[in-house]
C-alpha positions as CSV (number, residue, x, y, z in Angstrom):
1,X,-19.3,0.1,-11.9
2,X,-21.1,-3.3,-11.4
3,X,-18.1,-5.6,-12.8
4,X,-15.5,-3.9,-10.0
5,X,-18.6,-4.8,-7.0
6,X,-21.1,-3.1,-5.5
7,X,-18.3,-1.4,-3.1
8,X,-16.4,-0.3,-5.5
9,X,-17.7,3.1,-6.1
10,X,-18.1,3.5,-2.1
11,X,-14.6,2.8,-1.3
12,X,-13.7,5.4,-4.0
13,X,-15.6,8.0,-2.4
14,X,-14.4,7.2,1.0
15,X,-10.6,7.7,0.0
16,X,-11.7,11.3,-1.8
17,X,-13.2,11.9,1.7
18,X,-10.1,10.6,3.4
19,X,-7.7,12.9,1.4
20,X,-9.8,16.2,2.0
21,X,-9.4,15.7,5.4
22,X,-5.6,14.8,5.2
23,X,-2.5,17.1,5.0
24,X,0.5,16.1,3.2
25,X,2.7,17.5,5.4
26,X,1.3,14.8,8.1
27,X,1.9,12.0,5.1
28,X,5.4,13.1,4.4
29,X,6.5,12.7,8.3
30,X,4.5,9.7,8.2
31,X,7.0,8.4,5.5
32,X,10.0,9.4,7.8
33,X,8.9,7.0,9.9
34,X,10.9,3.9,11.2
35,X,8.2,1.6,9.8
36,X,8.3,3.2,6.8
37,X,11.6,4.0,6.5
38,X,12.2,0.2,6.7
39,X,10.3,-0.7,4.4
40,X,11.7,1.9,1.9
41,X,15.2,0.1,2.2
42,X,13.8,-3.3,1.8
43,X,13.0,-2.7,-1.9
44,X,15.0,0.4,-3.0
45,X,17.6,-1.6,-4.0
46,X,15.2,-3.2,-6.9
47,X,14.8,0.4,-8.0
48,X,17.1,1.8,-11.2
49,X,17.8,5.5,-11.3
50,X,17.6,5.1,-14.4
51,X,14.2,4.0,-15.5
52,X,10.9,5.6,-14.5
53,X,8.8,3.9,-12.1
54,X,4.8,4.5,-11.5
55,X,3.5,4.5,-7.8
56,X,-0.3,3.5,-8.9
57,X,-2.7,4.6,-6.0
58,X,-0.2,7.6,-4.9
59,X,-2.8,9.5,-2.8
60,X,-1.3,12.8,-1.6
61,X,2.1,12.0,-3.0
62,X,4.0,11.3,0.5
63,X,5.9,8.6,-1.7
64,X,6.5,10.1,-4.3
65,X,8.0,13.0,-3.2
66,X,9.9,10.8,-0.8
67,X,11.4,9.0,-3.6
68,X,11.8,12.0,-5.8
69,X,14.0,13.6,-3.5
70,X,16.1,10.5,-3.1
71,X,16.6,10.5,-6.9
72,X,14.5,8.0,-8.3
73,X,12.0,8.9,-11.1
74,X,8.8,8.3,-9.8
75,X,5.7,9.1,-11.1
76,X,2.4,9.3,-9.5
77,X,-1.3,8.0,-10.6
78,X,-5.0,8.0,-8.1
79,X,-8.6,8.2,-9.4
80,X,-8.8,10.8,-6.2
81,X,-8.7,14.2,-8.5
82,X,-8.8,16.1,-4.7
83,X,-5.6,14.2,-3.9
84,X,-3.6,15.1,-6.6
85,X,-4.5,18.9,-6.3
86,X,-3.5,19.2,-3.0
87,X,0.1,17.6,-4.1
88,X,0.4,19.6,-6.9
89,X,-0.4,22.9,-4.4
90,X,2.4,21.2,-2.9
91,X,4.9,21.0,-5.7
92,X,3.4,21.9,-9.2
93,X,6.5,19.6,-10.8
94,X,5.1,16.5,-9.9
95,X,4.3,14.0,-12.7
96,X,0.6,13.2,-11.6
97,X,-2.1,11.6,-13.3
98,X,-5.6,10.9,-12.9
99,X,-6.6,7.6,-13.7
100,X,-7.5,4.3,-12.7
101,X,-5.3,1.3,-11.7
102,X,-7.9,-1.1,-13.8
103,X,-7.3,0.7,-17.1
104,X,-3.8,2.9,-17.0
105,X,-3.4,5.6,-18.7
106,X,0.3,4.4,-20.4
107,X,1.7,2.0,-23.1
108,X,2.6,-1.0,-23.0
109,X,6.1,-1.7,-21.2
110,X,7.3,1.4,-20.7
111,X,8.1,1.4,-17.0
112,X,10.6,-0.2,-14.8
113,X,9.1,-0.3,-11.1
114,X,5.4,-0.6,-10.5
115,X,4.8,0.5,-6.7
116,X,1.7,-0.3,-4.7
117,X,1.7,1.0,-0.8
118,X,-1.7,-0.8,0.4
119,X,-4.5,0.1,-2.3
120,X,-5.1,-3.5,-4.4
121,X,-7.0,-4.7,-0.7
122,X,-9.7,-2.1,-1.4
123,X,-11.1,-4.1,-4.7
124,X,-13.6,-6.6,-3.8
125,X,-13.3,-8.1,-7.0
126,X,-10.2,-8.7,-6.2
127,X,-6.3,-7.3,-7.5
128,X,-5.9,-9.8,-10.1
129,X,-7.1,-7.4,-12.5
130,X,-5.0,-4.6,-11.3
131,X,-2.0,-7.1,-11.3
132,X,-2.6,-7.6,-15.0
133,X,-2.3,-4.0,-15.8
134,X,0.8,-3.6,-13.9
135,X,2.1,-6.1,-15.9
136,X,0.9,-4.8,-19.1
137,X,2.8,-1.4,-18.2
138,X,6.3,-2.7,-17.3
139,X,9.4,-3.1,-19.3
140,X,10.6,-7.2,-19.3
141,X,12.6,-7.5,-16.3
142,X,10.5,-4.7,-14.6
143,X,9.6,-4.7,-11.0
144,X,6.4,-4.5,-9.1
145,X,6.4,-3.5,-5.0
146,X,3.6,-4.1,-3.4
147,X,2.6,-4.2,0.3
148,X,-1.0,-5.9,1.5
149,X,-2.3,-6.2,4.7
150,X,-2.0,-9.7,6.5
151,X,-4.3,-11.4,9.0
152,X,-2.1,-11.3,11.9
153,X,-3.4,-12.6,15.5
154,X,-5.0,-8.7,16.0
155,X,-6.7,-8.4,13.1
156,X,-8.6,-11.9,13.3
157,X,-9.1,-11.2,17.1
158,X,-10.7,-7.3,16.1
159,X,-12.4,-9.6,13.4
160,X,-13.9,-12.1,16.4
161,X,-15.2,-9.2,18.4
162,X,-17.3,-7.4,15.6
163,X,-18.5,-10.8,14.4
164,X,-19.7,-11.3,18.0
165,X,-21.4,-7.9,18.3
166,X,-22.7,-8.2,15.1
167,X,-20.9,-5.9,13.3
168,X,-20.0,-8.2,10.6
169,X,-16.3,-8.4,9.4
170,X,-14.5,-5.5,8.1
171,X,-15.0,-6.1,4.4
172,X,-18.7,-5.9,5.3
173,X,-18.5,-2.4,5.4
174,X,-19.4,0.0,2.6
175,X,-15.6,0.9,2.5
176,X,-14.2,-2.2,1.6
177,X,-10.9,-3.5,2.6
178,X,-9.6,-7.3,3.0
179,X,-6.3,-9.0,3.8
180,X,-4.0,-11.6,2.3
181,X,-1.7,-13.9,3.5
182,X,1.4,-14.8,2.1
183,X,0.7,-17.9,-0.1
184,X,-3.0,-16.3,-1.5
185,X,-0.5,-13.1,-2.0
186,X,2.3,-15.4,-3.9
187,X,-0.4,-17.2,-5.4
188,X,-2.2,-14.3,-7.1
189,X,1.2,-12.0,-8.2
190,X,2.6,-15.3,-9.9
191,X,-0.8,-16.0,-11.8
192,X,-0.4,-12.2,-13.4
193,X,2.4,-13.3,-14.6
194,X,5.2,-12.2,-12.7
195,X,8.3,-14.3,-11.3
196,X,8.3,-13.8,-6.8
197,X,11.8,-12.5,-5.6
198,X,11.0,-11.4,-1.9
199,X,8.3,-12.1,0.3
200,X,8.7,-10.0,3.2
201,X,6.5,-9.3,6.9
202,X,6.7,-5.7,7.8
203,X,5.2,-3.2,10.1
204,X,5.3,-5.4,13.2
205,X,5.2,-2.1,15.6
206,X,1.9,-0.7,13.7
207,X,-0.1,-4.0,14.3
208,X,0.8,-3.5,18.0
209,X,-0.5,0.6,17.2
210,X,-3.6,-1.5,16.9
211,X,-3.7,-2.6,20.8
212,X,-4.2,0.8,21.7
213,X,-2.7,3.8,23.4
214,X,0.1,1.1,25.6
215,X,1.9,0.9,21.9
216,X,0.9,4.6,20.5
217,X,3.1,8.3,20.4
218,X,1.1,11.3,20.0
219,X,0.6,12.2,16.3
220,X,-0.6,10.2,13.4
221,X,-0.8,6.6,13.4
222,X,2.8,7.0,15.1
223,X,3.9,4.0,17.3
224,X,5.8,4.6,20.8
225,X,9.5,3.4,21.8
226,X,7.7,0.1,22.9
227,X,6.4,-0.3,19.7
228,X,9.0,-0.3,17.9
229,X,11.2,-2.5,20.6
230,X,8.6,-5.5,20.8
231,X,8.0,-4.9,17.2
232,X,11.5,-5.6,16.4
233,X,11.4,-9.0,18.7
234,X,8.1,-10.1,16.8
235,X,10.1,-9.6,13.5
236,X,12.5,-11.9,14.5
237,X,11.0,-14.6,16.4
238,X,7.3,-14.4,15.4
239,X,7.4,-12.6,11.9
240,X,4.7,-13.9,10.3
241,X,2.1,-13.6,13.7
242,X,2.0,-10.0,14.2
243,X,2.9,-8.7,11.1
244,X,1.0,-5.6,9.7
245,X,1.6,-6.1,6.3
246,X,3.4,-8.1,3.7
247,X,5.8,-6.5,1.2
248,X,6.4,-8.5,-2.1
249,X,8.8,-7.7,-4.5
250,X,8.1,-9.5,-7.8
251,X,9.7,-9.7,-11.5
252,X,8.2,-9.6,-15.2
């Protein structure tokens, strides 16, 4: 689709590679996490029990189930038809849909949470149209979650190295990914539409995952006792240096 980019329909096929190759069993104990778990009680508390709530880009479900079984509502949505298989093999009750996060499949304000767990990065045209749906499809006063990648000190170093082995940058590649960082990420959710209430650094022990095996645990993507110490020091003193990703909490 020429008016998404030329990458568009790559990146797409990468992520229906990605989830044939994944187990959700792996993505549910990746969501028990500390990372994750911290993350989870950073914006739960802008979640109603009483209002459904759309996770758009749910892959294999991890969250929603997570959030299911915690009693919120949560509904899930990916254009990855293989991913939403294997979580309904997984539990045939989940509300899954199959559609795009550019043109949803729902009315107009009709939820109250729009969640986002690292998926509007992948759009080289950028997420402003994504943002504009999300707005479309929640209630006034509704929430939207998101969480971006940011270009902390490893990613632009990991950035310098392929530049100078001329691999190009990482958004050169035919699965296309970028980064934000916090005022292009304010900037963009406010000209959707939507009113910033939290701006938050997160993830501090994964960017450190990225230095290799002195920061990892065995298993997937999981981050060591060191990890998680110095991770916990850079969130204090350094937040916004070595921060994986951003998580934003906004209002319509």
């Amino acid at each position: 689709m020429t008016q998404h980019g030329d990458r568009y329909e790559s990146t797409r096929k990468s992520w229906e590679d990605i989830w044939d190759k994944a187990s959700l069993e792996v993505e549910l104990e990746a969501a028990a996490y500390a990372r994750a778990q911290a993350t989870i009680r950073a914006y739960l508390p802008y979640l109603s029990k009483h209002d459904a709530h759309l996770e758009a880009g749910s892959g294999l479900s991890a969250i929603v189930i997570t959030l299911r079984e915690l009693g919120y509502n949560v509904h899930g949505l990916d254009y990855a038809v293989n991913a939403l298989r294997a979580s309904r093999r997984y539990d045939a009750s989940l509300p899954l849909t199959a559609g795009d996060v550019h043109r949803l499949p729902y009315r107009d304000n009709c939820f109250g949470g729009y969640l986002s767990f690292g998926v509007l990065e992948h759009f080289e045209h950028g997420m402003l149209p994504a943002l504009k749906e999300a707005y479309r499809v929640l209630k006034p006063g509704g929430v939207i979650v998101l969480t971006i990648p940011y270009p902390n000190v490893i990613y632009r170093l990991v950035q310098s190295r392929r530049k100078r082995a001329g691999a190009g940058t990482l958004a050169d590649d035919g699965f296309y990914e970028s980064t934000y960082t916090r005022r292009q990420l304010v900037a963009v959710v406010a000209e959707a539409g939507f009113k910033v209430e939290h701006c938050k650094a997160t993830s501090h022990s994964f960017a450190l995952w990225g230095l290799g095996k002195l920061f990892r645990a065995p298993g997937y993507y999981k981050t060591n006792h060191l990890a998680e110490g110095f991770g916990a020091l850079l969130n204090r003193f350094l937040p916004w240096a070595f921060n994986y990703s951003t998580l934003i909490i906004a209002r319509k």
